[in-house]
C-alpha positions as CSV (number, residue, x, y, z in Angstrom):
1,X,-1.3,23.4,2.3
2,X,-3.2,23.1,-1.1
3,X,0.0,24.3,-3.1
4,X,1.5,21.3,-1.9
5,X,-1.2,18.9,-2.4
6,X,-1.4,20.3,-5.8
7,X,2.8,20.1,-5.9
8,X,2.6,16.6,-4.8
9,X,0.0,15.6,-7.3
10,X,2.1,16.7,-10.2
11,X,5.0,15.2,-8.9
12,X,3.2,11.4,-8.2
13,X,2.7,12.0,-12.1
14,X,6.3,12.0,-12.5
15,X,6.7,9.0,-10.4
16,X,8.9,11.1,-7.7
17,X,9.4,9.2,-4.1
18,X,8.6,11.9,-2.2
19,X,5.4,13.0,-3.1
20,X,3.9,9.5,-2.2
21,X,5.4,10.0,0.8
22,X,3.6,13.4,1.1
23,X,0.5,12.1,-0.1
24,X,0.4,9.2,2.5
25,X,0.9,11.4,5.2
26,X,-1.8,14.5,4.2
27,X,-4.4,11.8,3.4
28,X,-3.6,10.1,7.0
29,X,-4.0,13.7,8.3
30,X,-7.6,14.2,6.3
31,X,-9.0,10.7,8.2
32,X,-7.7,12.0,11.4
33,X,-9.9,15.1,10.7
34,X,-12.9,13.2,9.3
35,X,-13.0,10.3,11.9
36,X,-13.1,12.9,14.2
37,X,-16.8,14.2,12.9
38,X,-18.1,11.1,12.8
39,X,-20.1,11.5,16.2
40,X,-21.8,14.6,14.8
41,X,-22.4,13.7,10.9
42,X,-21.6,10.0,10.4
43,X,-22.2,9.2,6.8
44,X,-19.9,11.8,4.9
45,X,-16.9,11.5,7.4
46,X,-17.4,7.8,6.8
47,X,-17.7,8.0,3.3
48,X,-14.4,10.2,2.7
49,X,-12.4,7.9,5.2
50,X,-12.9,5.2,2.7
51,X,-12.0,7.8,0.1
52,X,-8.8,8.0,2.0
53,X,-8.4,4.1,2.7
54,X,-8.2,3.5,-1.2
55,X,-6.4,7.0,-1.8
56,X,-3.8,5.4,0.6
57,X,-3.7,2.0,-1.0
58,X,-3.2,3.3,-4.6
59,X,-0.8,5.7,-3.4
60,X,1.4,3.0,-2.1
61,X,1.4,0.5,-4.7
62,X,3.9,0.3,-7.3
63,X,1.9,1.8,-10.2
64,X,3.6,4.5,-10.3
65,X,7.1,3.1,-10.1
66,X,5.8,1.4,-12.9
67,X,4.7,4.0,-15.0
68,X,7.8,5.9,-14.2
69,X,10.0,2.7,-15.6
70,X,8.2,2.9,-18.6
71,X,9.1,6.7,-19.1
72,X,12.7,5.8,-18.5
73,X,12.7,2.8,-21.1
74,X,10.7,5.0,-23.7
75,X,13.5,7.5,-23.0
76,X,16.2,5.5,-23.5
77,X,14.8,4.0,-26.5
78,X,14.6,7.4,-27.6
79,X,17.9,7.9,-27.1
80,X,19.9,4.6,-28.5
């Protein structure tokens, strides 16, 4: 599972679609797991679900459609 975490992180650099989708969905797994310790150590579970919260939000914004566009447009300028 880390391989593809780490896979997914390189590929959100690179602006690819489906590794957001990947990250959304393995950070959604990690607050399952974490709200699920809160009964027996409350501040670190709590503490790494708002990790997740914001992990989640950047995730799904369009920075990285954005920084992808600009690649593109430097590539093209590049190339005309």
């Amino acid at each position: 599972m880390g391989i593809v975490i780490v896979l997914a992180g390189f590929a959100l650099f690179k602006g690819a679609a489906w590794a957001r989708i990947v990250g959304v969905v393995l950070v959604g797994l990690s607050m399952i797991a974490n709200f699920m310790w809160v009964p027996y150590a409350p501040f670190w579970p709590l503490a790494l679900i708002a990790i997740d919260v914001f992990t989640i939000i950047e995730t799904g914004t369009d920075s990285y459609r954005l920084a992808s566009t600009r690649a593109r447009a430097e590539e093209t300028a590049k190339a005309g």
